[in-house]
N, C-alpha and C positions, 0 to 999 in steps of 0.2 A: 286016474289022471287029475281031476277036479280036486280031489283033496290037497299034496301037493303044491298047486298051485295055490287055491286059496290058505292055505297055511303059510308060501311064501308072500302073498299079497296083505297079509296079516301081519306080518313081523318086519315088511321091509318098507309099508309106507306109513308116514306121517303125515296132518294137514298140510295144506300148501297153502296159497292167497293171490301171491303174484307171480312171475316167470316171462318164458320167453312166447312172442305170438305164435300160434301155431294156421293153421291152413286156413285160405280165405275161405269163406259163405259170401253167396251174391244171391240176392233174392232179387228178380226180374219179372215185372210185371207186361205180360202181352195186351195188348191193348185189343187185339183185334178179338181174341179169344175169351176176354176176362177173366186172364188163369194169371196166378203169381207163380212162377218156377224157385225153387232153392239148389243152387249149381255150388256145391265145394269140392273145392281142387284136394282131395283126400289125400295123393301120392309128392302132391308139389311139383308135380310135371307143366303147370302152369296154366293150364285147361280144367274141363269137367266133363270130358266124354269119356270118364272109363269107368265101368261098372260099378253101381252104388251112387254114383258120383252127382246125377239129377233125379230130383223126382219133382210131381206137381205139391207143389207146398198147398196150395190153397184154388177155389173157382167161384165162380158164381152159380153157384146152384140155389136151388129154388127152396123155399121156405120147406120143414124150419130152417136150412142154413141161413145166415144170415149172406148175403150176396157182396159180392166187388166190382164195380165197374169203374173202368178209367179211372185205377189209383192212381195219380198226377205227382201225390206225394207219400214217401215211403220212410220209415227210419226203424232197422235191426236195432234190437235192445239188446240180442246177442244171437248165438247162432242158429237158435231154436224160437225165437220172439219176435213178430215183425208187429208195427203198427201201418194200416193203413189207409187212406183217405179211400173215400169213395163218392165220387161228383154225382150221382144218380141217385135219384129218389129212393130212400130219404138221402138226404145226405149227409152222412156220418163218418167215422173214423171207428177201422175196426181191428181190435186187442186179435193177433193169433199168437196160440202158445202152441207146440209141438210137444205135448206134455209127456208123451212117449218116444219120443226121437227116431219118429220112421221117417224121416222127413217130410213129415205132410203134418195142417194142423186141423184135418176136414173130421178129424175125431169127436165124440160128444164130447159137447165141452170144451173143444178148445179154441172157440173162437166167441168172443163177445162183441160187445158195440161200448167202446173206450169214451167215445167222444157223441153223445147223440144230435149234436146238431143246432143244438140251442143258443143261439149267441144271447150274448147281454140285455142285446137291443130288444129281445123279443119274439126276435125272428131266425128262422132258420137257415144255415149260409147255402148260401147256392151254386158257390164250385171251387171247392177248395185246391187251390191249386198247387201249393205244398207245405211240408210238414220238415220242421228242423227243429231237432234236439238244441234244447241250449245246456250251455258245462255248469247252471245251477241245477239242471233236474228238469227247467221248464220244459216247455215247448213253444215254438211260433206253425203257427199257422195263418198263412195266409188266402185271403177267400176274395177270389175272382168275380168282379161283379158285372163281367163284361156280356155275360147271356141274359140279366136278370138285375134292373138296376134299381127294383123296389129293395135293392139291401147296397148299404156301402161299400165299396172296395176297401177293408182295410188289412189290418196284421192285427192279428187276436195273440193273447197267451194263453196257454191250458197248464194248470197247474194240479197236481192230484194232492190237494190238502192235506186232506183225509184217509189219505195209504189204503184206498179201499179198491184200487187198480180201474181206477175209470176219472173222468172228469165232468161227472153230469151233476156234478152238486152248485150248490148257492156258490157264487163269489170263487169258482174253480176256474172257467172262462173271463178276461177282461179286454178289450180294446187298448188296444196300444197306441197303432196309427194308422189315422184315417187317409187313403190312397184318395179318395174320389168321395164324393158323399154321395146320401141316397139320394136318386132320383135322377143322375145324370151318370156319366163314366170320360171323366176326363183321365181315367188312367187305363192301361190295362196291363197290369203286371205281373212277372212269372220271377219264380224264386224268389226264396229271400236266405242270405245266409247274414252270418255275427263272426267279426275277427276280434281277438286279441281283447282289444282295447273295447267293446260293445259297440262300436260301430256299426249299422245291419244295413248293407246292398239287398236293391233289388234291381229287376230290369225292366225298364219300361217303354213299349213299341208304340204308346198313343198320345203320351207325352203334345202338351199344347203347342210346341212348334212340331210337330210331326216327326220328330227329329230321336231316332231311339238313343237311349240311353243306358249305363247305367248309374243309379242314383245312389247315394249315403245318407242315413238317417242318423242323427246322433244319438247317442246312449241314452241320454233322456226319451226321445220320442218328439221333439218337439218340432224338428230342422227338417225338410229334405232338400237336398238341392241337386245337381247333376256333378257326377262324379268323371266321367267319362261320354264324351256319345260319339255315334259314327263319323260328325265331321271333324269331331277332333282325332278322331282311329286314323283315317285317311292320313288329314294332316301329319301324323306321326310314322306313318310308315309309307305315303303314299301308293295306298291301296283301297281301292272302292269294294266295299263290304254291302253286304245283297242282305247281313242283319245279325244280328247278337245274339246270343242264349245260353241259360245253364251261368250257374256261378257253383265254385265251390273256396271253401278259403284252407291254405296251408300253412299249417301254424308255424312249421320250422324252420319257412322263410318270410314270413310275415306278408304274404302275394293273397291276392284275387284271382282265379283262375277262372276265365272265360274261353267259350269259344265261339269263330267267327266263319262266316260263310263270304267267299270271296263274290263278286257278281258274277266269274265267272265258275263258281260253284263248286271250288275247291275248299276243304273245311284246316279250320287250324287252331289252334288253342295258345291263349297267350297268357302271361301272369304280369299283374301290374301290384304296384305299390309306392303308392304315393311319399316319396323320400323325400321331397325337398319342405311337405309341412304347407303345401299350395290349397291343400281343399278337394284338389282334381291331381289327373295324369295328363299331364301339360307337356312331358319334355321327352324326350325319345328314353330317355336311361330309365327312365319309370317303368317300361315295358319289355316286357321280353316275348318273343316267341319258343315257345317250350315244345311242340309237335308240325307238321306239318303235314298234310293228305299227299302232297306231290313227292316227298320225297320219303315216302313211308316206305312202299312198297305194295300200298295196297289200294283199290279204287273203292271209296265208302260212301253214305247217303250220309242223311242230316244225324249229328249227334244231338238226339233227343233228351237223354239225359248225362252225366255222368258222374262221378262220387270219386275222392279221393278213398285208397283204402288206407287202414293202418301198417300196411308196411312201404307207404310214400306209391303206389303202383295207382292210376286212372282206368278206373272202368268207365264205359260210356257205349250206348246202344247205337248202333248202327240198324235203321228202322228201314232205310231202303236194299241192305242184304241180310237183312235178318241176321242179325249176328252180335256179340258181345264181345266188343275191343276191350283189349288190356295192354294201357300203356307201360314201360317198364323202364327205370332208370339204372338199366346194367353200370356204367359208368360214374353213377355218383357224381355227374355234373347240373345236374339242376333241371333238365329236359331231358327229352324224349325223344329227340330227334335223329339218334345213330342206328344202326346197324343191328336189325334183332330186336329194337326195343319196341315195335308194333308188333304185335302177336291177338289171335285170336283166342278167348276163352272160352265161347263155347258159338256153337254154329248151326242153324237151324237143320243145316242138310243132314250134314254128317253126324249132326244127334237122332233123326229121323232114319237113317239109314244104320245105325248102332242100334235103335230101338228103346232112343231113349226119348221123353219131352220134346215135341216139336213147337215153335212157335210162331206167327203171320208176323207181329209188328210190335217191337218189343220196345215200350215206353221208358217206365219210369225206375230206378236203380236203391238197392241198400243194401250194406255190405257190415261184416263183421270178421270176427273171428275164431275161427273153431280150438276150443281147447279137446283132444281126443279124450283126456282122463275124466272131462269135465261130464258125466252121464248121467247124474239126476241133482232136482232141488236141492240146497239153492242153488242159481248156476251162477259162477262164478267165486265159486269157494269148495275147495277140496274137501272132504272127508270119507269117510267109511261109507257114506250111500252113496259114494261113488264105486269103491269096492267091488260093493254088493251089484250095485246095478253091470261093472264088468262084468262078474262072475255067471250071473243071468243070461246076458248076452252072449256069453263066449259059451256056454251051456250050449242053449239054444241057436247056436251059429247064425248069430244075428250082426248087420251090416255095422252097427255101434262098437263090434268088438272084433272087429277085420279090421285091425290098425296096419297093418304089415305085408310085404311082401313074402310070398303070392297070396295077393287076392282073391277070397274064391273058395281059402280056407282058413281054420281058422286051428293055430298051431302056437308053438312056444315063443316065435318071434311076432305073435301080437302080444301076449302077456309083457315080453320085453317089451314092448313099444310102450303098451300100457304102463308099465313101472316107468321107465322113463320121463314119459308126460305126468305123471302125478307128482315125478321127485322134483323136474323144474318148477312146476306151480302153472297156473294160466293167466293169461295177461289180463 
């Protein structure tokens, strides 16, 4: 039977590069647990509770692993590669690779220290609060200096120069923009995202009129001013808002996506975009309401984090039912708010009771995309070590090479699956 196959696998594929997206990855950090979970919807049934489907990607284990605590800020480099902050002594940023794709990356080896802590200034940051990809390669990282104000609140960049997969060299970390200076904390800020234009939002709860916000910094780094704050939220929809949080930006409509906590504790997510050229979101048509908690279907806690994925769909933690919402725009109207588009993607009971990953209070989010054909280095470009690595897997009736229905085995409608995804390409 092996021959066969690998002889058709030999003469019917070609490299690939690019193609259609295939199934989401969401890597999920429990706070309570200091476990990172990797949840892929394998079947496209819109969930991750069916066999294979989660395992613990990463924990805090004790020396030598290197440890994770309260990653705040997360960003997939692809399905098998997550980076992640970790606010606990020391405090660093750390490389997992999943270099065997069992989905975990607790392997020798496959987890380093990317980022070790050392800012510019001298000093070491003391609670990074998150970590965003930027579309040259950079990164921002922003470091909270609300516990500890012998260091400034600012926005750092990490840049890896040197292609040597870390950024702990000379002149690899630089300061961008300073939030609060050292010694005092006149800010205390969460997120930071980059639209379009280099424009970078963050949010700010301690702001000198007490007044939360969120702000705009200009592409230089030189500006910030208030972009949005709660009494202008009110003012625009006449609704008293209990606080702000979470940004993410959507590039197809050129929006801000926030979400907000009503006083009386109903959660909702809006997308703003400043059309008229003002500075701010001044006018009702700037804003939209895109989801709603009351008219979901579903009674949910604080959304702690949540991440646009690349096929337009909102994940976003649900920390007081333990659960991972996915929003979903069946309709192709620009929100979330009809019939079916709240769904749950994975749930702590009934992964618990499947006997899959359980987790207490699930933080911070990152999401990618799985290419199935995509099975060994480099990832993100097809060749023959992809092949090969099918052929291995599909040997050894390994989870990598269960592309296919039924589940469970592993037969000629995975090979088809497999040709398939290698002839589109991966995105």
């Amino acid at each position: 039977m092996k021959t066969p196959i690998a002889a058709m696998l030999t003469l019917t594929l070609t490299p690939a590069l690019a193609g259609a997206a295939g199934p989401l990855v969401v890597f999920m950090h429990d706070q309570l647990n200091d476990e990172i979970l990797r949840l892929a919807d394998l079947n496209g049934d819109g969930d991750a509770h069916d066999p294979g489907e989660a395992t613990l990607f990463y924990d805090d284990s004790p020396p030598p692993m290197l440890g994770i605590d309260n990653a705040q800020g997360m960003v997939a480099l692809d399905a098998y590669t997550l980076l992640a902050t970790d606010n606990f002594d020391p405090d660093n940023i750390i490389l997992m690779h999943d270099t065997d794709h069992d989905g975990s990356a607790l392997g020798v080896g496959e987890a380093s220290v990317w980022f070790d802590g050392l800012l510019p200034i001298g000093l070491t940051m003391t609670n990074p609060a998150e970590l965003r990809r930027r579309t040259d390669g950079s990164y921002f990282l922003l470091d909270n200096n609300t516990l500890d104000t012998t260091r400034p609140e600012a926005i750092y960049i990490l840049r890896d120069l040197n292609n040597d997969s870390d950024v702990n060299d000379p002149g690899e970390s630089v300061e961008w923009f300073e939030l609060s200076p050292m010694g005092v904390s006149a800010a205390t800020t969460f997120d930071v995202i980059e639209d379009a234009a280099g424009n970078v939002y963050t949010i700010d709860i301690t702001d000198p009129n007490q007044i939360e916000s969120i702000d705009i910094i200009d592409p230089a780094g030189t500006a910030r001013t208030q972009w949005i704050d709660s009494a202008q939220l009110f003012a625009l929809v006449n609704t008293t808002f209990f606080g702000m949080y979470e940004l993410e930006y959507r590039v197809s409509t050129d929006e801000v996506i926030f979400g907000a906590a009503t006083l009386g504790g109903t959660i909702v997510f809006y997308a703003a975009s400043d059309n008229n050229g003002s500075g701010t979101i001044n006018v009702a048509s700037e804003l939209r309401q895109i989801w709603n908690e009351s008219t979901s279907g579903f009674s949910t806690g604080s959304a702690r984090d949540f991440v646009l994925a690349p096929d337009g769909s909102l994940l976003w933690t649900d920390a007081l039912n333990d659960r991972l919402m996915r929003l979903v725009d069946l309709n192709n109207d620009g929100d979330y708010r009809d019939a079916g588009e709240t769904t749950v993607f994975y749930d702590n009971a009934t992964a618990v009771s499947l006997g899959q990953p359980g987790f207490d209070l699930p933080l911070s989010l990152a999401v990618a995309t799985l290419c199935p054909a995509d099975l060994a280095d480099p990832i993100g470009q097809l060749d023959f070590s992809d092949v090969v690595a099918f052929l291995v897997a599909f040997s050894a009736m390994e989870s990598a090479a269960d592309l296919a229905e039924p589940f469970g085995q592993w037969d000629f409608s995975d090979v088809v699956a497999f040709l398939t995804a290698f002839s589109e390409g991966c995105p």
